[in-house]
Biopython code that builds the backbone (N, CA, C, O; Angstrom):
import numpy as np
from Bio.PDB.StructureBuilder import StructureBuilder

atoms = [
    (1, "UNK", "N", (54.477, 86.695, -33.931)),
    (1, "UNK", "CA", (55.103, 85.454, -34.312)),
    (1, "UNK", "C", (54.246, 84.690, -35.306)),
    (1, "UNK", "O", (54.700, 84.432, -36.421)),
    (2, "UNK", "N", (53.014, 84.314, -34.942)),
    (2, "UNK", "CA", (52.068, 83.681, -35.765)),
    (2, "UNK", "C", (51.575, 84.506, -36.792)),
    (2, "UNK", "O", (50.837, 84.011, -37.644)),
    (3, "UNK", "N", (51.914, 85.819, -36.833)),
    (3, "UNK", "CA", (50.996, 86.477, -37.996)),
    (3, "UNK", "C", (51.231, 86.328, -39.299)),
    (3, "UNK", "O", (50.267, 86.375, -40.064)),
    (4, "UNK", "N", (52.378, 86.145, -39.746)),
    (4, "UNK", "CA", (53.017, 85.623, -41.043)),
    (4, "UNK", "C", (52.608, 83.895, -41.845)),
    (4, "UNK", "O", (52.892, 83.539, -42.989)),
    (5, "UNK", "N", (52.066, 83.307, -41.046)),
    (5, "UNK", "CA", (51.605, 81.758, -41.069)),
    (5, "UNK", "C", (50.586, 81.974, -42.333)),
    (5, "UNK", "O", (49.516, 82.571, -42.211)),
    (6, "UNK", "N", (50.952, 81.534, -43.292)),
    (6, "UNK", "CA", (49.172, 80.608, -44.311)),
    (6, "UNK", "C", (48.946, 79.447, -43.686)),
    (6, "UNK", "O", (49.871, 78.649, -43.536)),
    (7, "UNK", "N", (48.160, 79.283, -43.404)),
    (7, "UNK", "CA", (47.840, 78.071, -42.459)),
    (7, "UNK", "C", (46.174, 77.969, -42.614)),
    (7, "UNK", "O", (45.395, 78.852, -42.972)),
    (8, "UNK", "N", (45.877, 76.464, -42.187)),
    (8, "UNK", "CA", (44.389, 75.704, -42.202)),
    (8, "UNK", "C", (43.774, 76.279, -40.597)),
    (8, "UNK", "O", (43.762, 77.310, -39.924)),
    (9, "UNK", "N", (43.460, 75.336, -40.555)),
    (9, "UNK", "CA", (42.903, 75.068, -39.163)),
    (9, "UNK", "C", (43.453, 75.394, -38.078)),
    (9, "UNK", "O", (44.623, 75.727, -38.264)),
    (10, "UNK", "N", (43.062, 75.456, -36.816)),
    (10, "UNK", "CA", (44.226, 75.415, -35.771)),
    (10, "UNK", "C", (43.154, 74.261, -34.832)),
    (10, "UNK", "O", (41.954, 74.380, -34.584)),
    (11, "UNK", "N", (43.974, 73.313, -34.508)),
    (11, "UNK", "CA", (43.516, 72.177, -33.637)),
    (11, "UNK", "C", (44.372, 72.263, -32.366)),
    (11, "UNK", "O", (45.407, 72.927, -32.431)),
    (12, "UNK", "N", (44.113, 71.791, -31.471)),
    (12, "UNK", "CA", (44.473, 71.785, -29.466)),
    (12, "UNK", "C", (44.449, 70.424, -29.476)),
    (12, "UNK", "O", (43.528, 69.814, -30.019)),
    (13, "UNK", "N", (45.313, 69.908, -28.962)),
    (13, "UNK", "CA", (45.209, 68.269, -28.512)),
    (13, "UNK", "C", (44.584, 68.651, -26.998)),
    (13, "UNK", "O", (45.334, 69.341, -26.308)),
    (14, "UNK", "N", (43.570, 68.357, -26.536)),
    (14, "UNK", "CA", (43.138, 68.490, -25.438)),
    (14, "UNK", "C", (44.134, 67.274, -24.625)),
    (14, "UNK", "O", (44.628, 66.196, -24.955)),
    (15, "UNK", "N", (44.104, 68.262, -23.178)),
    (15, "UNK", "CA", (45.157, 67.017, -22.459)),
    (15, "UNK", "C", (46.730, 67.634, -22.055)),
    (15, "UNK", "O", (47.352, 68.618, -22.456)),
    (16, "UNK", "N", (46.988, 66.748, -21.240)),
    (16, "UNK", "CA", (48.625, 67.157, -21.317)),
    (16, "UNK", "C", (49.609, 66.668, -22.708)),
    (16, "UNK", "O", (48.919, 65.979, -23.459)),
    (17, "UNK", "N", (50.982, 66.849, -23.207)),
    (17, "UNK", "CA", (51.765, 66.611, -23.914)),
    (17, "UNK", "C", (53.227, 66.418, -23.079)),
    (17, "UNK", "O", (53.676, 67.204, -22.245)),
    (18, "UNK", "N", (53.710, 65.426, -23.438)),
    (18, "UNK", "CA", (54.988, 65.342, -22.902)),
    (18, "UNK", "C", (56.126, 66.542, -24.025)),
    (18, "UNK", "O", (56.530, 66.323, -25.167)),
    (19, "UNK", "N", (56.338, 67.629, -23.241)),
    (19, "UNK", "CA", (57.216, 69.048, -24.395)),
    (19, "UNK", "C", (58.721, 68.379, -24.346)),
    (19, "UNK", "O", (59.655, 69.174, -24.237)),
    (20, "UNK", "N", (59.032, 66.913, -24.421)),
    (20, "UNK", "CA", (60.341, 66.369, -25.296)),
    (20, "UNK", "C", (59.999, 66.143, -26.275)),
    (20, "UNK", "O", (60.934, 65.785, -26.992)),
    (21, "UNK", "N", (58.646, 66.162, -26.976)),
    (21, "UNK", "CA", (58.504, 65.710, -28.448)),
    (21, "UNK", "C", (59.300, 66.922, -29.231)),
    (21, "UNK", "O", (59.839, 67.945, -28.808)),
    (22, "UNK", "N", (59.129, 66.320, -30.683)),
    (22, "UNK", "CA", (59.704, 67.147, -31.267)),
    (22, "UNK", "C", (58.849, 66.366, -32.749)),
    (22, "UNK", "O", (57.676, 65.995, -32.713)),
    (23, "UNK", "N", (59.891, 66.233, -34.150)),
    (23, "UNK", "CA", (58.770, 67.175, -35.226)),
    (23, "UNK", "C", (58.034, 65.298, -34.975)),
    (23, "UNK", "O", (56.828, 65.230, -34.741)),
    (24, "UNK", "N", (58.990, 63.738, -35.064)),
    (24, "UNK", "CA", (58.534, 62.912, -35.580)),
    (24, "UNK", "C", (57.615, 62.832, -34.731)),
    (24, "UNK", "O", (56.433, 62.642, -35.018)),
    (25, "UNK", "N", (58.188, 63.006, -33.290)),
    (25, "UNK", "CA", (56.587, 61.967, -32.511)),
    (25, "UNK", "C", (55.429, 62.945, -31.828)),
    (25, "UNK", "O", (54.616, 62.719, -30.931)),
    (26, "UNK", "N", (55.735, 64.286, -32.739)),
    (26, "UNK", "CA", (54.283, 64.929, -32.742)),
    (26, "UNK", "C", (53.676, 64.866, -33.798)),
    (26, "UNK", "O", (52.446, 64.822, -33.762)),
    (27, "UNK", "N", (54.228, 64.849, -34.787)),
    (27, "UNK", "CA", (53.498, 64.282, -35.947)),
    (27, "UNK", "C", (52.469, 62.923, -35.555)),
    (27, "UNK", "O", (51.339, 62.790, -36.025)),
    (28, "UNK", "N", (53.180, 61.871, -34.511)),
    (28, "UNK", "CA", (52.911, 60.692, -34.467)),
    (28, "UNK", "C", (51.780, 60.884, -33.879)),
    (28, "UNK", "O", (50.747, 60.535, -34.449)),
    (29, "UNK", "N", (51.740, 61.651, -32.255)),
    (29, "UNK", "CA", (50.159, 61.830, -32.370)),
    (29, "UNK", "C", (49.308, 62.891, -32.601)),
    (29, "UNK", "O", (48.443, 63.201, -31.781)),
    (30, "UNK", "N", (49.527, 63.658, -33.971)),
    (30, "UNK", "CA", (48.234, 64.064, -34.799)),
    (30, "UNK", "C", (48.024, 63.608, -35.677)),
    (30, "UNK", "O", (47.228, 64.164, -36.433)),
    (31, "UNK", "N", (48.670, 62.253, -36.078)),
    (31, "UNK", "CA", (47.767, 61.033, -36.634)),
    (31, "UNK", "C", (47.128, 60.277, -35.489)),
    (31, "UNK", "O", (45.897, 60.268, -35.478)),
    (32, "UNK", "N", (47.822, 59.593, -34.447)),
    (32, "UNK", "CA", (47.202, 58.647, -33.864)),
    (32, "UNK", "C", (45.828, 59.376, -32.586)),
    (32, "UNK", "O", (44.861, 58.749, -32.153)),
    (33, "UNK", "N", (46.173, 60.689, -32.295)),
    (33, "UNK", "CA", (45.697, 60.988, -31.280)),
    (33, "UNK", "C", (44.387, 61.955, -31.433)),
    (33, "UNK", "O", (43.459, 62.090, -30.635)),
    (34, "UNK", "N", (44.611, 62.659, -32.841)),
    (34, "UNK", "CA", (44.098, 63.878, -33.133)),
    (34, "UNK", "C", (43.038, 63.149, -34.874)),
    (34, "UNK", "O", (41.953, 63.641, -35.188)),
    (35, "UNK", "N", (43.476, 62.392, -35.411)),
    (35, "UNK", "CA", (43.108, 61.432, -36.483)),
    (35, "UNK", "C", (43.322, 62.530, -37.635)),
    (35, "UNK", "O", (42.352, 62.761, -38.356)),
    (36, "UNK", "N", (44.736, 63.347, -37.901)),
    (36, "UNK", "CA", (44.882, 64.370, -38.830)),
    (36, "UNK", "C", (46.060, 64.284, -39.183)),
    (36, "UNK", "O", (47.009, 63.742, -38.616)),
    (37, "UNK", "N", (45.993, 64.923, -40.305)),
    (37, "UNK", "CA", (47.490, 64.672, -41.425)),
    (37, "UNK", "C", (48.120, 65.773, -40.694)),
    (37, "UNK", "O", (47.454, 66.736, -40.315)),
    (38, "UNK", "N", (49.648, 65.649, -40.435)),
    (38, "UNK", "CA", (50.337, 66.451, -40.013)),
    (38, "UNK", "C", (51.016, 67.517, -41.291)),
    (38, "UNK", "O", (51.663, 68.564, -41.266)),
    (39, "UNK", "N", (50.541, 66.723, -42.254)),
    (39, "UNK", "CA", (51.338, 67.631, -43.278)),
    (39, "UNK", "C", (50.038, 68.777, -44.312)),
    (39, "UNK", "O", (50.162, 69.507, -45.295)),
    (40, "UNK", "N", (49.096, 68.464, -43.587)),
    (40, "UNK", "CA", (47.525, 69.398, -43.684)),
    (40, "UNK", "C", (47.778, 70.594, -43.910)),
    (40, "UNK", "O", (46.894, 71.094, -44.607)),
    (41, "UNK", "N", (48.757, 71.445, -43.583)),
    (41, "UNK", "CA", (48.592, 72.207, -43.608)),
    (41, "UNK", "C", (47.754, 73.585, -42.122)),
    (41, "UNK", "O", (47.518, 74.792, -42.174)),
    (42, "UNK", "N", (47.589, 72.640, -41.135)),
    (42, "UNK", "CA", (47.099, 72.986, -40.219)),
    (42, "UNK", "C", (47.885, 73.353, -39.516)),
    (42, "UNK", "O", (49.063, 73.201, -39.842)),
    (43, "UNK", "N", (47.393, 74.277, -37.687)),
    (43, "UNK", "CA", (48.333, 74.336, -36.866)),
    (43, "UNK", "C", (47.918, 73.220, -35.517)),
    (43, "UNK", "O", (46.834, 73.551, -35.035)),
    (44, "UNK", "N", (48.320, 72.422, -35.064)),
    (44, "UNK", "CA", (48.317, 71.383, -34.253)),
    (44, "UNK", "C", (49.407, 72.133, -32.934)),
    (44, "UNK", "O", (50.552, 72.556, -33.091)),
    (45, "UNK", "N", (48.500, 72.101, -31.527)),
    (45, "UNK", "CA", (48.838, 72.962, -30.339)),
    (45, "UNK", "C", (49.071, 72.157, -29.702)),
    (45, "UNK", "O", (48.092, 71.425, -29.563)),
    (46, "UNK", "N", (50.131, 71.760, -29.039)),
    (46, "UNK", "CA", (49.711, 70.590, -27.840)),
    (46, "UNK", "C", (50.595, 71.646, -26.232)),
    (46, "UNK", "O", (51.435, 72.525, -26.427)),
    (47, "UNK", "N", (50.221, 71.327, -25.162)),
    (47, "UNK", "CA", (50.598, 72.197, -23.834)),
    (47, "UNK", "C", (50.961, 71.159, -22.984)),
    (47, "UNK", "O", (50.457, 70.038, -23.040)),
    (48, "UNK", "N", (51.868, 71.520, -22.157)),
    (48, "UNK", "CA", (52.760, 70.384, -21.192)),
    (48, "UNK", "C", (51.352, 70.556, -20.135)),
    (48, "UNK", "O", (50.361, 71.281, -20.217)),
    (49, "UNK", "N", (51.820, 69.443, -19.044)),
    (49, "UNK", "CA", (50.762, 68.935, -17.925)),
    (49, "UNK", "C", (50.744, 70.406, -16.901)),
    (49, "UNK", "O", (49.704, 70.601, -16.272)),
    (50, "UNK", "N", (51.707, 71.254, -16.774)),
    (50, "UNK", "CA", (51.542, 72.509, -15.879)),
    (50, "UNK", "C", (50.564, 73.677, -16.670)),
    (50, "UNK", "O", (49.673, 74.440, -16.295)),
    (51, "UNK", "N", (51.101, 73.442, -17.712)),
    (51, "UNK", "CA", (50.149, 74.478, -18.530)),
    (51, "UNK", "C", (51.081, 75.551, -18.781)),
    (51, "UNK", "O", (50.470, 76.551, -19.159)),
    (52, "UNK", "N", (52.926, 75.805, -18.681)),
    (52, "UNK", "CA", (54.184, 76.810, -19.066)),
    (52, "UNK", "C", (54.597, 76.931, -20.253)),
    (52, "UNK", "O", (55.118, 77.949, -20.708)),
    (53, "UNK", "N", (54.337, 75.592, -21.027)),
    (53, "UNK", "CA", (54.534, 75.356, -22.170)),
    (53, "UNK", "C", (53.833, 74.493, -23.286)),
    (53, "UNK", "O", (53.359, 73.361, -23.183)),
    (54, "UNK", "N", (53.899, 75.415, -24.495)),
    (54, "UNK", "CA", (53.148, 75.171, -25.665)),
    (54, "UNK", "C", (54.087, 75.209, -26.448)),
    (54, "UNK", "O", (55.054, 75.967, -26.363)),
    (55, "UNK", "N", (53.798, 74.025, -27.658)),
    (55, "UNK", "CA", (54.657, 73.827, -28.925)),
    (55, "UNK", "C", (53.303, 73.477, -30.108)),
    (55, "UNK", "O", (52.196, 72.976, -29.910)),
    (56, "UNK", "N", (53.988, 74.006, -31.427)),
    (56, "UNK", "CA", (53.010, 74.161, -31.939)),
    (56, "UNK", "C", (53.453, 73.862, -33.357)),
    (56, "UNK", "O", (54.073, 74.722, -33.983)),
    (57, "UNK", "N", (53.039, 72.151, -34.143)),
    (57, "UNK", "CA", (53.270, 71.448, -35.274)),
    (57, "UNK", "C", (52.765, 72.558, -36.685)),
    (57, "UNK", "O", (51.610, 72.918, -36.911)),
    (58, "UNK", "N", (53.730, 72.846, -37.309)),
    (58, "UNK", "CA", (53.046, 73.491, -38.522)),
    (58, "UNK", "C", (53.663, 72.969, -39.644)),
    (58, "UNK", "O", (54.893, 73.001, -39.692)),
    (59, "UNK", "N", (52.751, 72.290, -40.943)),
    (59, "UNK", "CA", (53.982, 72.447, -41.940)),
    (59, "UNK", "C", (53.535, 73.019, -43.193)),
    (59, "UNK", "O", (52.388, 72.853, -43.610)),
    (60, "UNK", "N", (54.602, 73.830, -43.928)),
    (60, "UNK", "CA", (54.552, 74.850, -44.537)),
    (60, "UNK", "C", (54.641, 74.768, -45.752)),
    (60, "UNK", "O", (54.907, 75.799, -46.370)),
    (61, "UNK", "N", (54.398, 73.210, -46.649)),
    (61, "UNK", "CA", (54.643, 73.040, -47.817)),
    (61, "UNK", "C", (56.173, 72.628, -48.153)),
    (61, "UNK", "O", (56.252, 71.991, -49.203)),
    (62, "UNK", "N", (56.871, 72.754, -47.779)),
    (62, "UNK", "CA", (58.772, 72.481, -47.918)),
    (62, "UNK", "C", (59.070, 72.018, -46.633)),
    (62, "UNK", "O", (60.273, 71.782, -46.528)),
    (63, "UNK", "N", (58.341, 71.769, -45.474)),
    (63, "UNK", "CA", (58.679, 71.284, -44.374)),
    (63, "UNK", "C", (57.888, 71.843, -43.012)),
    (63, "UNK", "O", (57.103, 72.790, -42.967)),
    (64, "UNK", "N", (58.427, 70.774, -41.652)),
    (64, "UNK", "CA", (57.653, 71.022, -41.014)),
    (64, "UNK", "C", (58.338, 71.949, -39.897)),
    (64, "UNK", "O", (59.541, 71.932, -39.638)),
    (65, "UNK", "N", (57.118, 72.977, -39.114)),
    (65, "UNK", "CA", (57.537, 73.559, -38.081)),
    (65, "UNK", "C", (57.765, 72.961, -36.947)),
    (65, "UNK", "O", (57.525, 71.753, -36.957)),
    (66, "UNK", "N", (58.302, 73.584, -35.588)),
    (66, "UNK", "CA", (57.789, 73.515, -34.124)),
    (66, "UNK", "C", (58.207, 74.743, -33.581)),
    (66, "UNK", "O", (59.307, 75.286, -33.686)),
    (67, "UNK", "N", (57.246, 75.097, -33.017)),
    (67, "UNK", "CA", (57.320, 76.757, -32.529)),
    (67, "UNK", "C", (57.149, 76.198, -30.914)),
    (67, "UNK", "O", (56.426, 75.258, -30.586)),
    (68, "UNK", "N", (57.808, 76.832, -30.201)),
    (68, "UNK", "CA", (57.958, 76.604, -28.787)),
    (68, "UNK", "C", (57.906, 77.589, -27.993)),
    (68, "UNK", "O", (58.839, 78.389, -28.069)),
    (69, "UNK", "N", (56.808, 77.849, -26.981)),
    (69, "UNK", "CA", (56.619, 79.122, -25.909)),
    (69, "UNK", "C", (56.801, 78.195, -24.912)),
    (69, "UNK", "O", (56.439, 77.018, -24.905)),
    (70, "UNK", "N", (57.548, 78.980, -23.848)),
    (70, "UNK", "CA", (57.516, 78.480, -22.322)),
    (70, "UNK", "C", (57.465, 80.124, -21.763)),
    (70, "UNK", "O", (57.935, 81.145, -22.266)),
    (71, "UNK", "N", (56.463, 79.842, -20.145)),
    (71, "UNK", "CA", (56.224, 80.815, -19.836)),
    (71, "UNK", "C", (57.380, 81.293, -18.635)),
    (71, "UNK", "O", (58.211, 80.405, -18.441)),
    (72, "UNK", "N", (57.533, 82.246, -17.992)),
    (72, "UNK", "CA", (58.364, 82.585, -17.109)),
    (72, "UNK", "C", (56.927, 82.604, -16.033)),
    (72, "UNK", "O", (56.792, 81.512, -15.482)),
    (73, "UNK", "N", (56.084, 83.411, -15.730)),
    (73, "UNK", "CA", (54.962, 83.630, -14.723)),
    (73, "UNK", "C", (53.681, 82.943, -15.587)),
    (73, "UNK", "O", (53.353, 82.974, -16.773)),
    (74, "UNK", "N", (53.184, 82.371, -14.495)),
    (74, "UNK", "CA", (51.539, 82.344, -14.792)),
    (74, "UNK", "C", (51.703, 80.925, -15.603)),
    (74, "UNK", "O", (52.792, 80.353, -15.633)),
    (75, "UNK", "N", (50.144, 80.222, -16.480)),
    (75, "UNK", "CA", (49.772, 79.559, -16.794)),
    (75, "UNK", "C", (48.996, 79.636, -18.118)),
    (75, "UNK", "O", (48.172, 80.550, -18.154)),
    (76, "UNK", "N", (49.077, 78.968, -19.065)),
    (76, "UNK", "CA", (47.873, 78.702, -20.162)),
    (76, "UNK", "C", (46.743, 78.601, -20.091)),
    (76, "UNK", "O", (46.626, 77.508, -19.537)),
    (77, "UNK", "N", (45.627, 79.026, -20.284)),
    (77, "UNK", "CA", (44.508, 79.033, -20.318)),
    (77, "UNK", "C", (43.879, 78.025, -21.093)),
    (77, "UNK", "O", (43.143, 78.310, -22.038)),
    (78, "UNK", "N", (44.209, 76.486, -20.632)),
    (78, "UNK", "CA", (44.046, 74.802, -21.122)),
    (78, "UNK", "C", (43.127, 74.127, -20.785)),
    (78, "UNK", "O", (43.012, 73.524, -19.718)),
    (79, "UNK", "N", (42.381, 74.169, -21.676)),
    (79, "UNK", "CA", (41.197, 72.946, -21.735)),
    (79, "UNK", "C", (41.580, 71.599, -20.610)),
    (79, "UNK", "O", (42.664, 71.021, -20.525)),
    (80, "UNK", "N", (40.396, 71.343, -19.855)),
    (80, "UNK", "CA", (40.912, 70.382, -18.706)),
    (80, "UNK", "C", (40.288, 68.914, -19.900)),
    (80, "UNK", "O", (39.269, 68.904, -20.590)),
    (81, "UNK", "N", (41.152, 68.039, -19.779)),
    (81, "UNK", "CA", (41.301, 66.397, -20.827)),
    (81, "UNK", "C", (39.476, 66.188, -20.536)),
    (81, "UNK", "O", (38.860, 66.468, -19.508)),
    (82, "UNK", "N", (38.898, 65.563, -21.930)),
    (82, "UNK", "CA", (37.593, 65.368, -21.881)),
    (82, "UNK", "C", (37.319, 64.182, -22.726)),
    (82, "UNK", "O", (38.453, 63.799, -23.014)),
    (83, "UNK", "N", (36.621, 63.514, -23.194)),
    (83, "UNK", "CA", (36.256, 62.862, -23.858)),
    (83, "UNK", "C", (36.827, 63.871, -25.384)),
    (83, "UNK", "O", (37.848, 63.435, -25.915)),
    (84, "UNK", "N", (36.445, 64.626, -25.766)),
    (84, "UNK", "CA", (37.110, 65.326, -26.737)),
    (84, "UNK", "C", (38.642, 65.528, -27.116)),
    (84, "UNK", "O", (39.258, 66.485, -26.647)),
    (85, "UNK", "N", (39.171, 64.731, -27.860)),
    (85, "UNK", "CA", (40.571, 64.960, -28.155)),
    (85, "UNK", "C", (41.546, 65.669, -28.645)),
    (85, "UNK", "O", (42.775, 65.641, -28.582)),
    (86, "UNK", "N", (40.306, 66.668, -29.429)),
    (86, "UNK", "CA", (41.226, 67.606, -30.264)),
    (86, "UNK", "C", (39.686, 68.719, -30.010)),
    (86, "UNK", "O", (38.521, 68.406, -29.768)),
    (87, "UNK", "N", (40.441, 70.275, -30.224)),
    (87, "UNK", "CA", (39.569, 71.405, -29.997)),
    (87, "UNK", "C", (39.554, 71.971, -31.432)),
    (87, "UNK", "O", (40.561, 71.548, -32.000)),
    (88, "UNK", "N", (38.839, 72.738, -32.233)),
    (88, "UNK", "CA", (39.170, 73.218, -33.167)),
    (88, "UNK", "C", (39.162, 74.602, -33.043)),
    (88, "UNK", "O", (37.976, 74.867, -32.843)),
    (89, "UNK", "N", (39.903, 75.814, -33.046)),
    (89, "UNK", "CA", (39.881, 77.149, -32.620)),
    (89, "UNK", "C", (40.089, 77.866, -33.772)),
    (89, "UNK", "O", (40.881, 77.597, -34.676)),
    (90, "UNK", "N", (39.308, 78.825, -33.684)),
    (90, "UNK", "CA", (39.717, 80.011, -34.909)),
    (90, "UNK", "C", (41.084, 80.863, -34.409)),
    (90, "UNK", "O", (41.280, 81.094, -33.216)),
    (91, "UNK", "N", (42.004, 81.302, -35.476)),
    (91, "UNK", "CA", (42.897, 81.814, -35.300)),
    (91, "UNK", "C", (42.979, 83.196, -34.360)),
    (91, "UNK", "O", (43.963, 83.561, -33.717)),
    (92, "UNK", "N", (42.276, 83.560, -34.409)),
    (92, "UNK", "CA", (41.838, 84.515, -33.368)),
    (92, "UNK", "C", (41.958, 84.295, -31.827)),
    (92, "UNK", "O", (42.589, 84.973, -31.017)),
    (93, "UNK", "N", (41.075, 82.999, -31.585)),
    (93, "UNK", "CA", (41.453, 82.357, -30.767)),
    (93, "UNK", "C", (42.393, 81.968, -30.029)),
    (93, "UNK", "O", (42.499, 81.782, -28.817)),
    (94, "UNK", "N", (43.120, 81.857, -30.964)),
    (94, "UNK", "CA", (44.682, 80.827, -30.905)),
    (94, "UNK", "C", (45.317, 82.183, -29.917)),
    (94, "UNK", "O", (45.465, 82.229, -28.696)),
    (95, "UNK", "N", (45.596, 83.168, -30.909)),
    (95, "UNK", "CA", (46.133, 84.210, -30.279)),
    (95, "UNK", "C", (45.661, 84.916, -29.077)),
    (95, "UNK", "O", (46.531, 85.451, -28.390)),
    (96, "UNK", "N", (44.924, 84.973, -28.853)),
    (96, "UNK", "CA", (44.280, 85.455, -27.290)),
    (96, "UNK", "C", (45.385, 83.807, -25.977)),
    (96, "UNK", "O", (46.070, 83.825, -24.955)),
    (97, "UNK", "N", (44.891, 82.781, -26.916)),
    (97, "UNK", "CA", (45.382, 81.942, -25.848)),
    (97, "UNK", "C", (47.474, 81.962, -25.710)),
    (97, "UNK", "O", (48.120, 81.529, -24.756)),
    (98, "UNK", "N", (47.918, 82.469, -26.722)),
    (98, "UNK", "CA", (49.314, 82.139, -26.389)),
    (98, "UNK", "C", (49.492, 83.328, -25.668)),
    (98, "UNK", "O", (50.417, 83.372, -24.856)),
    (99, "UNK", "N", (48.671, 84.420, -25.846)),
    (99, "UNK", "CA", (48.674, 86.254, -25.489)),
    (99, "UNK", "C", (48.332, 86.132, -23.729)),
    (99, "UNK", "O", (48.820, 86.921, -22.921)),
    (100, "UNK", "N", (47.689, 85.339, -23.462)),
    (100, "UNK", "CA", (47.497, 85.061, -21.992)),
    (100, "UNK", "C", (46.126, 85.634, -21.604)),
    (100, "UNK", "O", (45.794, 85.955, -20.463)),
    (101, "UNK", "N", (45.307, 85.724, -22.819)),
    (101, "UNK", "CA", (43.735, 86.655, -22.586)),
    (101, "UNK", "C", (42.854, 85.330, -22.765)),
    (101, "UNK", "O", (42.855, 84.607, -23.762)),
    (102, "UNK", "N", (42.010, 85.136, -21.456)),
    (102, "UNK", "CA", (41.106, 84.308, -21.459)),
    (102, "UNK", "C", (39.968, 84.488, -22.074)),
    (102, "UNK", "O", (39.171, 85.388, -21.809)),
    (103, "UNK", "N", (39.798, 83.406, -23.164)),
    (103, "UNK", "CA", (38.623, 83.487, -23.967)),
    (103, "UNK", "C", (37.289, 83.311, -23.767)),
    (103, "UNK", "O", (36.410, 83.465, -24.615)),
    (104, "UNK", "N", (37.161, 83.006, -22.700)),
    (104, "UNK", "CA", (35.846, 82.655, -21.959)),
    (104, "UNK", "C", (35.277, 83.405, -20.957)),
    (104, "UNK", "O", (34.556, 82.998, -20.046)),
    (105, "UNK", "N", (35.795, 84.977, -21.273)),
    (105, "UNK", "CA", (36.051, 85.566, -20.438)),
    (105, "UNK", "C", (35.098, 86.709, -21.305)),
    (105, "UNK", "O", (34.367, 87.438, -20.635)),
    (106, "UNK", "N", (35.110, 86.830, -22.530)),
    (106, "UNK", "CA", (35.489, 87.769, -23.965)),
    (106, "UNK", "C", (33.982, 86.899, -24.132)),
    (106, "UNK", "O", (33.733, 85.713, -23.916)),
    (107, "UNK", "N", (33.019, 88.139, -24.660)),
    (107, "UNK", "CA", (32.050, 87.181, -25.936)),
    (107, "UNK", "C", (31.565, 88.143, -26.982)),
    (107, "UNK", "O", (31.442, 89.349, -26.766)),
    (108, "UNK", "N", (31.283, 87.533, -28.174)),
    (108, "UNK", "CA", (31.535, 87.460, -29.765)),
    (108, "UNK", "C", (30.232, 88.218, -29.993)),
    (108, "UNK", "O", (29.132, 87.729, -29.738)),
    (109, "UNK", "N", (30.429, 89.499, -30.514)),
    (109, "UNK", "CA", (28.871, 90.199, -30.997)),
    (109, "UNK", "C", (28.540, 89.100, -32.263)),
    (109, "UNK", "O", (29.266, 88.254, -32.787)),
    (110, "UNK", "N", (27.168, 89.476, -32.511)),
    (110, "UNK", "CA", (26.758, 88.204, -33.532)),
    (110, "UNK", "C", (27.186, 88.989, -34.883)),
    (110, "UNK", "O", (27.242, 90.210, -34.741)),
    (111, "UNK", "N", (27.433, 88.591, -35.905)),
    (111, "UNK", "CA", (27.941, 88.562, -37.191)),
    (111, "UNK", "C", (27.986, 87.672, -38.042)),
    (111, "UNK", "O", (28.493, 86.603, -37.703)),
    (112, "UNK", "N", (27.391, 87.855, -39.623)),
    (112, "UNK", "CA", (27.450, 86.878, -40.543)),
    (112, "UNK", "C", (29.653, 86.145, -40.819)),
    (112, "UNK", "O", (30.582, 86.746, -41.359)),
    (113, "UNK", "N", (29.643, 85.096, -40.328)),
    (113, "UNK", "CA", (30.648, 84.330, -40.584)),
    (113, "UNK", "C", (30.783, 82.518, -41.361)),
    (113, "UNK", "O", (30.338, 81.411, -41.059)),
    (114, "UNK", "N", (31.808, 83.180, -42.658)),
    (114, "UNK", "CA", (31.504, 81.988, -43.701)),
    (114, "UNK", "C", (31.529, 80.590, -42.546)),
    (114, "UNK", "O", (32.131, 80.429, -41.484)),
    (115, "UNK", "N", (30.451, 79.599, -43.428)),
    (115, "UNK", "CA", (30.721, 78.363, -42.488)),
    (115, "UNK", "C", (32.014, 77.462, -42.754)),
    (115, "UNK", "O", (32.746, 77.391, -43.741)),
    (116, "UNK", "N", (32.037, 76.791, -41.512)),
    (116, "UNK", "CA", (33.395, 76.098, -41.679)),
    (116, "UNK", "C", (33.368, 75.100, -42.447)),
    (116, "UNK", "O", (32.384, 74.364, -42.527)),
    (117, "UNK", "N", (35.128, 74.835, -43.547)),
    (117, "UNK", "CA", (34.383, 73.733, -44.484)),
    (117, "UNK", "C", (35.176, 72.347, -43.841)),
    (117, "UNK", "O", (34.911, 71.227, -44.275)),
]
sb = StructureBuilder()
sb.init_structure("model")
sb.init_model(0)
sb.init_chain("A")
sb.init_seg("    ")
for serial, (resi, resn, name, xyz) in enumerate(atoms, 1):
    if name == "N":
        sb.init_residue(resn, " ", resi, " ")
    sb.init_atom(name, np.array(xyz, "f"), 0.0, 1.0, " ", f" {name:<3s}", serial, name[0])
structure = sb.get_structure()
């Protein structure tokens, strides 16, 4: 699903999300909540309070996305709410977490990787 995306960043609103939003008032908080342009070019993740469902703000230059997973079994592998409001994940990342493979689980042989700009 995600592999076709040109896309920036991928950001996590740490926290629950109420999944009635839709494009305006998620846009609304990855300005107010996340302090980021929704039209960035980024992917902006937010996950309901059970952890079944993820929707996911993208916009693509001509307009904006919302991609919507809900799970049938099991749970998301979701950052518990912290002082931190937003996560920043490499795309790699991203995909292990909608895939249901815990990332903290997995660790990273060392390798030269460009820094983030």
């Amino acid at each position: 699903m995600l592999s076709g995306l040109v896309m920036g960043r991928v950001f996590l609103a740490a926290g629950a999300t109420d999944m009635r939003k839709s494009f305006n008032s998620l846009s609304g908080l990855v300005r107010a909540q996340l302090g980021a342009n929704p039209l960035s070019g980024d992917l902006f993740v937010f996950c309901s309070r059970n952890h079944t469902r993820l929707k996911i703000l993208y916009f693509d230059s001509s307009g904006l996305w919302v991609f919507a997973k809900r799970l049938e079994r099991g749970t998301f592998a979701w950052p518990k709410p912290s002082k931190e409001t937003r996560i920043e994940l490499r795309y790699e990342e991203l995909l292990l977490l909608v895939n249901g493979i815990e990332a903290s689980d997995l660790r990273e042989r060392k390798r030269w990787r460009r820094a983030a700009s």
